[in-house]
C-alpha positions as CSV (number, residue, x, y, z in Angstrom):
1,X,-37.1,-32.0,-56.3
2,X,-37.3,-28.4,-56.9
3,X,-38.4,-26.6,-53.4
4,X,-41.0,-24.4,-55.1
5,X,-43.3,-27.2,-56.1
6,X,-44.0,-28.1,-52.2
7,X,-44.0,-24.5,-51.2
8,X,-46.1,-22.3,-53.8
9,X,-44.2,-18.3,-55.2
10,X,-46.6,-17.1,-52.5
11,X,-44.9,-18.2,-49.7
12,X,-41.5,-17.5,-51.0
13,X,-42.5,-14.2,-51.4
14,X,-44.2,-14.0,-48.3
15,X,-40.7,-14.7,-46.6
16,X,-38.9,-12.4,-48.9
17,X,-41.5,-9.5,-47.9
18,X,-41.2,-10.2,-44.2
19,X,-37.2,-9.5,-44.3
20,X,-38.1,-6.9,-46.0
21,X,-40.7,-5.2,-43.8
22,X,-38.3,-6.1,-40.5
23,X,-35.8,-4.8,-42.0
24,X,-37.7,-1.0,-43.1
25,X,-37.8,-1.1,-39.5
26,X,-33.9,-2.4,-37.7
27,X,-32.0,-0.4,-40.3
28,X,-28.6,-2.6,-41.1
29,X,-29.4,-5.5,-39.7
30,X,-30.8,-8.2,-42.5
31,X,-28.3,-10.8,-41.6
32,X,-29.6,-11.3,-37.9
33,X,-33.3,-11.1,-39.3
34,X,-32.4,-13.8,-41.9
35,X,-31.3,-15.8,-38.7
36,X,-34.2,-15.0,-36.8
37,X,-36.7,-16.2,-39.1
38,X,-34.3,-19.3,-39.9
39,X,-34.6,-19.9,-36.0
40,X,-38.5,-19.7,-36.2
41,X,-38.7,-21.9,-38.8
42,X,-36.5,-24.6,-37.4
43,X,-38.8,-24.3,-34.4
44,X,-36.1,-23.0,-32.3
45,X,-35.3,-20.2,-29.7
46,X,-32.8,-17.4,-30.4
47,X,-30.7,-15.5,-27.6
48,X,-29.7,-11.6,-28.2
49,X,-26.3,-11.1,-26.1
50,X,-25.9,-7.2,-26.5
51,X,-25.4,-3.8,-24.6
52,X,-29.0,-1.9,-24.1
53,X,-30.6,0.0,-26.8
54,X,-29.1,-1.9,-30.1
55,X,-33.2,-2.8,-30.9
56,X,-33.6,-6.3,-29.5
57,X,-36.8,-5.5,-28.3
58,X,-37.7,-3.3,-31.6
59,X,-36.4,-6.6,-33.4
60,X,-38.9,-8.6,-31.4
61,X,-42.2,-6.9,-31.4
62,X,-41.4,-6.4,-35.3
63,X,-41.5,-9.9,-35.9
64,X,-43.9,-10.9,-33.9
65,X,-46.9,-8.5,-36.2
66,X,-45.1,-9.3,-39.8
67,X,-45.9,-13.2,-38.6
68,X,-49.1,-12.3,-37.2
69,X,-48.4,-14.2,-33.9
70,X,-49.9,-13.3,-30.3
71,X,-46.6,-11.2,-28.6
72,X,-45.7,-10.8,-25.0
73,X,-42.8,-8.8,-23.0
74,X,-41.3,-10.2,-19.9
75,X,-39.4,-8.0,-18.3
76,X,-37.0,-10.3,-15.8
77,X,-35.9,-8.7,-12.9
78,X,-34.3,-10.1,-10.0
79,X,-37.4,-10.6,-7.9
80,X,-39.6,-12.4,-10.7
81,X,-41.3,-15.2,-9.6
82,X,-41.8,-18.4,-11.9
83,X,-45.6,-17.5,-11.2
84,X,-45.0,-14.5,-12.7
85,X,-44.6,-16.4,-16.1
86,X,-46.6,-19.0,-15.9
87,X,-49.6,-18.3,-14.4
88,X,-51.1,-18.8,-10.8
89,X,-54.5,-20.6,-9.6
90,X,-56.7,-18.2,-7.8
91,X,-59.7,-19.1,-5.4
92,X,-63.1,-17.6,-6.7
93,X,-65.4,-17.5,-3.5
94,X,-68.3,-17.4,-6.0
95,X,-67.4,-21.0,-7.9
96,X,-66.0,-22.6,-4.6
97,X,-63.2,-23.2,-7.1
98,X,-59.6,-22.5,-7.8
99,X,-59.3,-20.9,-11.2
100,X,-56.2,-20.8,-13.2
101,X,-54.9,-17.3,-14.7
102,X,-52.7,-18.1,-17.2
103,X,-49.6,-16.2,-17.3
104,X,-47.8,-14.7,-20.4
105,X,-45.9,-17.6,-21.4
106,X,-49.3,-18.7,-23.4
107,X,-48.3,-16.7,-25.9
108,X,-46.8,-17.5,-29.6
109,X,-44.0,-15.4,-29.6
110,X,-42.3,-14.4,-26.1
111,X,-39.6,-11.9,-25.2
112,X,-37.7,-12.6,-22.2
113,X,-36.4,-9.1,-21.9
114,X,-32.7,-9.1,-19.8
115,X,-33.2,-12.5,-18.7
116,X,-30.0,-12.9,-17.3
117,X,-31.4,-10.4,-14.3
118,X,-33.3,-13.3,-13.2
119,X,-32.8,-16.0,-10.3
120,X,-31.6,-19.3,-11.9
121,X,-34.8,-20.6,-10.2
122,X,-37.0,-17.9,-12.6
123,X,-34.9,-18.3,-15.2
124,X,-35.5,-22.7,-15.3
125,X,-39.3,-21.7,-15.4
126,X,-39.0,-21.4,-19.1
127,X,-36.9,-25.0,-19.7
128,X,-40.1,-26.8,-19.9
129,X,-42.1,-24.3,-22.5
130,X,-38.9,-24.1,-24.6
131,X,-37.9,-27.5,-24.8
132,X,-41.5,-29.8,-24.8
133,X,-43.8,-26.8,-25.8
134,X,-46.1,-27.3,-22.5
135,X,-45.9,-26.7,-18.6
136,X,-46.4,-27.9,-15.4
137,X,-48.6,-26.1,-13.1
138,X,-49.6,-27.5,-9.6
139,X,-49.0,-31.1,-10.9
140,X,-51.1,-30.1,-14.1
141,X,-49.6,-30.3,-17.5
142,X,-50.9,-27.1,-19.7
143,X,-50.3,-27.1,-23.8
144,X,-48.9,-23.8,-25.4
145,X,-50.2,-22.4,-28.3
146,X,-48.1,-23.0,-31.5
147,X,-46.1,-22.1,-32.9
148,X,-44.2,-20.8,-29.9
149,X,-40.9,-19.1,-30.2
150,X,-38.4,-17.3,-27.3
151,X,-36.4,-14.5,-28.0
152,X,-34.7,-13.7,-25.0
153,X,-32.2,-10.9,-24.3
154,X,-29.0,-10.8,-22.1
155,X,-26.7,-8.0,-20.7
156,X,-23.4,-8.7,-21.0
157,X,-22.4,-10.9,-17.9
158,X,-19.9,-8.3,-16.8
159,X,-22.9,-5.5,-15.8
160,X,-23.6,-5.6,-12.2
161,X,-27.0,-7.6,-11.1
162,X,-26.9,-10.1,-13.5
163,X,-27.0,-14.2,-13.1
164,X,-25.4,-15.9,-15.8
165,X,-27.4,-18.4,-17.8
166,X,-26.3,-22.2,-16.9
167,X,-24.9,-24.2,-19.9
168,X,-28.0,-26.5,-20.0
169,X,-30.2,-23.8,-20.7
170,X,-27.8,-21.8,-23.3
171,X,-28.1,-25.2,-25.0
172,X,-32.1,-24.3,-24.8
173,X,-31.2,-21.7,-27.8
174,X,-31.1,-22.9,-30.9
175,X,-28.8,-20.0,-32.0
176,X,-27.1,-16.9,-30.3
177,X,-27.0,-13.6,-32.2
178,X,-25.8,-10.0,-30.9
179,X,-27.0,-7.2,-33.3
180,X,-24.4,-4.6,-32.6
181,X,-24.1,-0.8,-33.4
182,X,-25.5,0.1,-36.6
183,X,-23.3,1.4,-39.8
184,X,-23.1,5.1,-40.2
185,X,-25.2,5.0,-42.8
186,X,-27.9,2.9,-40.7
187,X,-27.9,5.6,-37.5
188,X,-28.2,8.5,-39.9
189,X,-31.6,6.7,-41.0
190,X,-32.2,6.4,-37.3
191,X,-31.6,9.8,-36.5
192,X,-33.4,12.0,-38.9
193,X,-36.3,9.0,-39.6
194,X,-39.6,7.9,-37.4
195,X,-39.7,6.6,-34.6
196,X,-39.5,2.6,-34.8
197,X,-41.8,1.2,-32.4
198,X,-43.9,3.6,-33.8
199,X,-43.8,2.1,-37.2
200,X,-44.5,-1.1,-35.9
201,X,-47.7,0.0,-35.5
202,X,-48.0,0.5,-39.1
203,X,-46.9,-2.8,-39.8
204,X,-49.4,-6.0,-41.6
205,X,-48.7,-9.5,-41.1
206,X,-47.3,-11.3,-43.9
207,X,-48.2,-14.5,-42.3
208,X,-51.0,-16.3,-39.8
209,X,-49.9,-18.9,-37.5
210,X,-51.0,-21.6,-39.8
211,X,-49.3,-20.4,-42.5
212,X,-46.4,-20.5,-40.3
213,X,-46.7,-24.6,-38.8
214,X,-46.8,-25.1,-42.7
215,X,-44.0,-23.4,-43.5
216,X,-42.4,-25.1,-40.2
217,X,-43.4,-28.8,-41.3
218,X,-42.0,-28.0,-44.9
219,X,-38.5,-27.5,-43.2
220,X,-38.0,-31.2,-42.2
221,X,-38.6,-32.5,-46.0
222,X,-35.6,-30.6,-46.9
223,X,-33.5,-33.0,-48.4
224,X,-29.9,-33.5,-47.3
225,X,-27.1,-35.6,-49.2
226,X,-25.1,-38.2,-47.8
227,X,-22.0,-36.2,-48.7
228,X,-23.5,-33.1,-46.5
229,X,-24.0,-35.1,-43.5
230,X,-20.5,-36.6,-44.1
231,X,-19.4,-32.9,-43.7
232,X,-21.5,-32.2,-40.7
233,X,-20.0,-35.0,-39.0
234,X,-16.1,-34.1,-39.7
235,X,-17.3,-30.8,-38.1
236,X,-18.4,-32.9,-35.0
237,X,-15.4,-35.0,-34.7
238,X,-13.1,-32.0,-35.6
239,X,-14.8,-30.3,-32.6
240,X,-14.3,-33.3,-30.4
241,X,-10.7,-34.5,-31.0
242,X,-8.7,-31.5,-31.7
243,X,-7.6,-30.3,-29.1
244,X,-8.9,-27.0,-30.1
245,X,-11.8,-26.5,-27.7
246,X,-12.9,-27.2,-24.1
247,X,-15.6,-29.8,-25.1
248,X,-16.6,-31.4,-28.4
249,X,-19.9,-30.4,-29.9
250,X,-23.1,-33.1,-28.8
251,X,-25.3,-35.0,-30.9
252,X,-27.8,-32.1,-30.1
253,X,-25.7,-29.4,-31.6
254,X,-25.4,-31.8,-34.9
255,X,-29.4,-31.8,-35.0
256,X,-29.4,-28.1,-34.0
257,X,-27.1,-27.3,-36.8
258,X,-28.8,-29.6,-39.3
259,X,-32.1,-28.1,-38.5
260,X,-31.0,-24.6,-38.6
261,X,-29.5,-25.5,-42.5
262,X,-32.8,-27.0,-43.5
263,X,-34.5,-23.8,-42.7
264,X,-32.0,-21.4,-44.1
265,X,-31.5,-23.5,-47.4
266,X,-36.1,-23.5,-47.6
267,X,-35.1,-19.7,-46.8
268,X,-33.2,-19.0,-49.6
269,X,-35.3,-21.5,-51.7
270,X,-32.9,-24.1,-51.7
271,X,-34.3,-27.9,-52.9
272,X,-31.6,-29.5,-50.7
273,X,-29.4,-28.5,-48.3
274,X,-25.7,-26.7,-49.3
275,X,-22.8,-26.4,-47.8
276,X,-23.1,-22.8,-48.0
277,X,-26.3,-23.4,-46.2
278,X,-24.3,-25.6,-43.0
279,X,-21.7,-22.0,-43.1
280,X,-23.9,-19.2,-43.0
281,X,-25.5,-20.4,-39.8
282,X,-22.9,-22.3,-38.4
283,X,-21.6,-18.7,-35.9
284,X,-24.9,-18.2,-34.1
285,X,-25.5,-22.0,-33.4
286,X,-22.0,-22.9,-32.1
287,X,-20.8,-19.5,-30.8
288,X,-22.3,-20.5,-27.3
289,X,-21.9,-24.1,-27.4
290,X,-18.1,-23.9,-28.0
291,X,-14.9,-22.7,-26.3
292,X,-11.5,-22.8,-27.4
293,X,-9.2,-24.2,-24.6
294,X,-6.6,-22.9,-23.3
295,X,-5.4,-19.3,-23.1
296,X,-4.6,-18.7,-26.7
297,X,-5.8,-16.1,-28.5
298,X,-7.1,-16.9,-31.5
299,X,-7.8,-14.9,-34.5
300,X,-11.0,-16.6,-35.7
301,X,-14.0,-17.7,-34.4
302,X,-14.3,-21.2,-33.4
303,X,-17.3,-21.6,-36.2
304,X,-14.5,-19.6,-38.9
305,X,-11.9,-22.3,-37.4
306,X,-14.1,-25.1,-38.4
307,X,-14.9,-23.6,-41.5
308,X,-11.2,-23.1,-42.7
309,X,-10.3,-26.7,-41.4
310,X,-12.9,-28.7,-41.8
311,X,-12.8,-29.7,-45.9
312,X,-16.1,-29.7,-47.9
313,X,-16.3,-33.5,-49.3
């Protein structure tokens, strides 16, 4: 099966042009746009860990208008309400009725700006609309609009003010990503360039939602080979009888993982799914589901410590 006769040279272009637009825009940075897009077309949720002012929230307006999907800010503070998010009934004395104001969350793409400033009572309002693509309001269950997507940003757990994100809703995220200080060569575009929120405004949409749930669908008939998913699973069991790390990886972080390589490999027009594929976006889905135990300091990542001991079949 050769990928391009399910999904026409338009689209692959399509995808090629939106890294390219994103990245005219976050100079430097066309690895964690390649995993952003990879995370929207797994029909996951990413999570930016990284000081203020890297362009997370650049990153996310960008693209939201190359996609061509309905965008919306949250800024999380610590005296958000879950109402705040998702909308609140109001009494109309003219219809003798309570009338529902939807809140931002009814949106395709969301950014929940610093949301580790948030109570872990805010913060759960979003475990509904991330994981069954709905939510409850006053005992009535509301659809979202698809495709939906959550790119949520954290300070570093250090900075004062903040409420670290509980393990079952890191697990929420498909993938965790921090974008980092640009290269040299990157801040001197910065510097003596335009502004770039500014050239956001500038930007056309490569895509329409449709286009998109297409595009989404066409990841799961991405073929995977017996002797893949034999490698997936020595990465599990590695994980999980080692010794090497606090807790094994789940069953959910083997679908995460094998969902996340079925989008990268249709990114890079890939018929089936490589081991390559399973590598390249193996950090950003494990780095917050796994811990090394103990006290030892290890030189490698525990996604490069798979890698090197985990054999390719």
């Amino acid at each position: 099966m050769n990928i391009k006769e399910d999904i026409n040279d338009s689209s692959i272009n399509k995808l090629n042009q939106a890294i390219d637009t994103v990245s005219h825009i976050i100079l430097g940075k066309e690895m964690a746009i390649r995993l952003t897009l990879t995370c929207i077309l797994a029909r996951g949720h990413i999570l930016i860990e990284d000081t203020p002012g890297v362009g997370k929230t650049t990153l996310s307006h960008a693209i939201a208008a190359v996609l061509g999907l309905s965008y919306q800010r949250i800024q999380f503070t610590s005296d958000l309400l879950p109402a705040d998010i998702l909308g609140v009934s109001v009494y109309n004395r003219e219809n003798e009725a309570f009338e529902f104001h939807p809140g931002p969350i009814f949106s395709n793409l969301i950014l929940a700006d610093e949301i580790n400033r948030a109570t872990p009572r805010t913060q759960s309002a979003l475990l509904e609309a991330m994981a069954e693509y709905q939510v409850t309001i006053e005992a009535e269950t509301r659809k979202l609009s698809l495709p939906f997507f959550v790119i949520a940003t954290q300070n570093p757990n250090n900075q004062v003010g903040t409420f670290p994100l509980p393990e079952s809703q890191l697990d929420r995220f498909l993938m965790q990503i921090d974008l980092g200080y640009p290269d040299a060569k990157a801040e001197r575009q910065l510097l003596i360039g335009e502004d770039r929120r500014r050239l956001i405004g500038d930007v056309r949409s490569v895509f329409n939602a449709e286009e998109l749930i297409r595009l989404q669908n066409q990841v799961e008939s991405i073929q995977t080979a017996d002797a893949i998913l034999d490698y997936l699973q020595d990465i599990l069991e590695f994980s999980r009888n080692s010794g090497n790390y606090t807790q094994g990886l789940s069953p959910r972080a083997g679908l995460a993982i094998l969902h996340a390589a079925k989008a990268w490999a249709l990114l890079h027009s890939h018929s089936i799914v490589l081991p390559e594929d399973i590598q390249a976006i193996l950090p950003s889905v494990i780095g917050h589901r796994l811990n090394y135990a103990g006290e030892d300091n290890h030189n490698l990542t525990p996604a490069q410590h798979l890698i090197q001991h985990v054999a390719i079949p």
